[in-house]
C-alpha positions in Angstrom: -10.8 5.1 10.1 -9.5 8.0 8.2 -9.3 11.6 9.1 -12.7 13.6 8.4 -12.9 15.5 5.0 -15.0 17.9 4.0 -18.0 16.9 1.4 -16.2 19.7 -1.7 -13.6 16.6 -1.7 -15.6 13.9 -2.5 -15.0 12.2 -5.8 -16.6 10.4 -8.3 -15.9 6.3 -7.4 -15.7 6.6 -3.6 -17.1 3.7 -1.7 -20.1 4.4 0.5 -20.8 2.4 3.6 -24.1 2.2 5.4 -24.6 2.7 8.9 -23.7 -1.1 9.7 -20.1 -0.6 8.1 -21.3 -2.3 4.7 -20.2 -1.3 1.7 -23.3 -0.4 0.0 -22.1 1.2 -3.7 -20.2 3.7 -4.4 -20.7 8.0 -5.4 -21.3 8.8 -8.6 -22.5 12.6 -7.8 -22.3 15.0 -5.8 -25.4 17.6 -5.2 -24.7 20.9 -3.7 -23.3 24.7 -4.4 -19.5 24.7 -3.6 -19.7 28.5 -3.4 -22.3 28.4 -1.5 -21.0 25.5 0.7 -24.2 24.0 0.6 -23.8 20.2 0.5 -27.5 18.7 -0.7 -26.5 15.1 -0.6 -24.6 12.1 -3.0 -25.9 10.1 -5.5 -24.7 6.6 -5.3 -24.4 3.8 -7.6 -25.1 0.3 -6.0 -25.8 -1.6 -9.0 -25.0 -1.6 -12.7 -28.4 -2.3 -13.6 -30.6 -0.2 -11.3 -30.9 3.5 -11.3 -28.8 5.7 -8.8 -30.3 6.7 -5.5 -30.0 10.1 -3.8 -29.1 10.0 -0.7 -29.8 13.7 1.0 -27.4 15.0 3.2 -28.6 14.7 6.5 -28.6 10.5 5.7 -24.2 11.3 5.1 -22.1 11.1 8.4 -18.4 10.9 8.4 -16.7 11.7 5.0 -13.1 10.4 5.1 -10.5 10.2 1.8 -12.1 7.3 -0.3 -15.3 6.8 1.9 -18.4 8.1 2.9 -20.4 6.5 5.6 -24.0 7.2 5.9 -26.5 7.1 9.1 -28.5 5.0 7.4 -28.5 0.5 7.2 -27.9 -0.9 3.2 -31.7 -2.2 3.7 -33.1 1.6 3.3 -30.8 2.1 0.2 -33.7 0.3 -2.2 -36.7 2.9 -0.4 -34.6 6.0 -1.2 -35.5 8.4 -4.5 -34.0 7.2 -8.1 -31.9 10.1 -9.0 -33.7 10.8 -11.6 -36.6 11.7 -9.2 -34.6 13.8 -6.8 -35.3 17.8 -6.1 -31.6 18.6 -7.0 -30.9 22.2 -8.3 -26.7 21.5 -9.4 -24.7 18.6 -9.8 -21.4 19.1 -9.0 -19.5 18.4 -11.6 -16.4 15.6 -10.9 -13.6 15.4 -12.3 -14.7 14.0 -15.5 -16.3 17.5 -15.9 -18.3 17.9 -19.1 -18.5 13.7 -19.9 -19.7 13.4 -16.4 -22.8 16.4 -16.9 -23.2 14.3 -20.4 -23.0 11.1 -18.5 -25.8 12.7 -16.2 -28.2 14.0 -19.2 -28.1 10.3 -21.2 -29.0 8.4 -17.9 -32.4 11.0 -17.8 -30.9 13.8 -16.1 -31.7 17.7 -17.1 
């Protein structure tokens, strides 16, 4: 295992792992206010075909560089909210910036 990071260093493409040590997808946002240093959760992508999940923050335990390891097993990935359907106030953006927030409002996003 990696050294701990904190959650304002968490990219766009970084493997998640459930509880289990599985890889279970990978982040494709990041929900909170960095000025604020409020971290609301991730959004991960764990398939091409299905909508993203949110996963809220206090379901996130150890962030390292590249990965991000939940409390939570891979089976409870399919019962959390689509995205779309999550209470999120701001969207960090990533390091695609503006194509990311665009990315974002095409796939049902506000």
């Amino acid at each position: 295992m990696g050294d701990p990071v904190a959650w304002t260093v968490i990219e766009h493409g970084w493997t998640v792992y459930d509880a289990d040590g599985n890889r279970v997808g990978a982040i494709d946002g990041i929900v909170g206010d960095r000025e604020a240093d409020i971290f609301d959760g991730i959004a991960i992508e764990d398939s091409a075909l299905g909508p993203n999940k949110y996963v809220p923050s206090e379901s996130v335990g150890r962030i390292e560089e590249n990965a991000v390891h939940l409390t939570i097993r891979g089976d409870r990935i399919a019962t959390l909210e689509d995205m779309r359907a999550a209470p999120v106030e701001e969207l960090v953006p990533g390091p695609q910036g503006g194509w990311q927030r665009l990315l974002w409002r095409l796939r049902g996003r506000p």
